[in-house]
BATIGU-525273 format. One record per residue (C-alpha): y, z, x. Coordinates in steps of 0.05 Angstrom, whole numbers, plus 32768, in hexadecimal, padded with zeros to 4 digits. Layout:
% residues N
YZX ...
% end
This chain:
% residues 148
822786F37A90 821D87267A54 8215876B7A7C 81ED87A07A52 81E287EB7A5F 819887EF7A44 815888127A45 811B87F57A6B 80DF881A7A61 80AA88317A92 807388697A90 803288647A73 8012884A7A33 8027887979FA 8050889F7A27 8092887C7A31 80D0888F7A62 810F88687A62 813788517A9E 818088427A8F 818D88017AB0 81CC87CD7AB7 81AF87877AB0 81C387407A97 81B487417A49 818F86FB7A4F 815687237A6E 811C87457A5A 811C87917A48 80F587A17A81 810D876C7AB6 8138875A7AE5 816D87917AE5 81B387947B18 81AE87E17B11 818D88287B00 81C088587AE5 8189888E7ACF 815188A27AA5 813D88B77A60 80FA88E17A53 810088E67A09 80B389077A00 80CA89447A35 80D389837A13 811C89897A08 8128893C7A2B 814389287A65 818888FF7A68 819C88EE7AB1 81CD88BE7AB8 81FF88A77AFD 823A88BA7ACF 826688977B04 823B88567B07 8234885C7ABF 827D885E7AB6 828B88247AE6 826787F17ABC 8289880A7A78 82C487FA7AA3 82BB87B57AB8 8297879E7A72 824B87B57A69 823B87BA7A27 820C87F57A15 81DB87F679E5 81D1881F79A8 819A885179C4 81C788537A0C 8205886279EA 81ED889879CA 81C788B57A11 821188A87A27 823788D879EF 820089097A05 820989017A4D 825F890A7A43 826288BD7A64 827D88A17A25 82AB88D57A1B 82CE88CB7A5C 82CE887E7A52 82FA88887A12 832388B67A30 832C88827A66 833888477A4C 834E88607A0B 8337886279C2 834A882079A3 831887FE79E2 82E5882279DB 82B7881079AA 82738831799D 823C87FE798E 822C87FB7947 81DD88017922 81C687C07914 81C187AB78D1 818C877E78B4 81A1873978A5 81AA872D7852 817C86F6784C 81A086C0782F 815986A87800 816086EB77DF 81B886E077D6 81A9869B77AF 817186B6777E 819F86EE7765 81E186CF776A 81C08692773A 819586C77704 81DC86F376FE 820286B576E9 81D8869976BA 81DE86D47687 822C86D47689 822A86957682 8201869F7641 822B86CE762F 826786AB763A 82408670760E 822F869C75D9 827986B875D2 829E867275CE 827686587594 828286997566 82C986977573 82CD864C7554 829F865E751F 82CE8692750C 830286657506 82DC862C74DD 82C2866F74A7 830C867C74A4 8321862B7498 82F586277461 830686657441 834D8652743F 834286157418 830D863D73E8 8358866D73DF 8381863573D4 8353861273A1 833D865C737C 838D8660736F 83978624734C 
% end
């Protein structure tokens, strides 16, 4: 089971509040949960950050994985701090920003239009180069037969 630190949102419409929650990552953002470690009220005026810095630090401990947004709410609330400092540095890996996919229709139509012109290029050098050569052949024998 894939244990995530996450936000599950309640309040009204247009006016959302977050509760921090433990909960299997197979379920739904606002599900089934195994635990509430605090809130977030992002539209208060400064916010609010609570979190059960103990709990909090329990589940790092045994393997919850916290999301972006939580592990940020975590630096702020000094929970990730301590987590480092207790397991150690090297362990202790921050969750990264998602990226968007490359889409792999857009990879093939460039990787096909750059090659293409090299290999004009390419095309366009070898025949000069043997043209060259043949200018120079019959030049030669136009020397040979001007000095007899």
């Amino acid at each position: 089971m894939a244990v995530k630190i996450r936000l599950m949102r309640v309040g009204k419409k247009k006016q959302p509040s977050y509760r921090v929650v433990v909960t299997d990552g197979r379920s739904p953002r606002d599900g089934r949960f195994i635990e509430v470690l605090g809130q977030y009220a992002p539209r208060e005026e400064p916010s609010i950050v609570k979190i059960d810095s103990d709990r909090a630090l329990h589940w790092l401990k045994v393997g919850a994985q916290p999301t972006e947004q939580v592990g940020k709410l975590l630096e702020i609330t000094g929970v990730w701090d301590a987590y480092k400092a207790d397991v150690g540095k090297d362990a202790a890996a921050k969750p990264k920003a998602k990226t968007p996919p490359v889409k792999k229709a857009e990879a093939k139509a460039e990787a096909p239009a750059a090659s293409p012109p090299e290999e004009a290029a390419a095309a366009e050098a070898a025949p000069e180069a043997p043209a060259a050569d043949e200018a120079g052949a019959d030049e030669a024998p136009a020397a040979e037969e001007a000095s007899e």
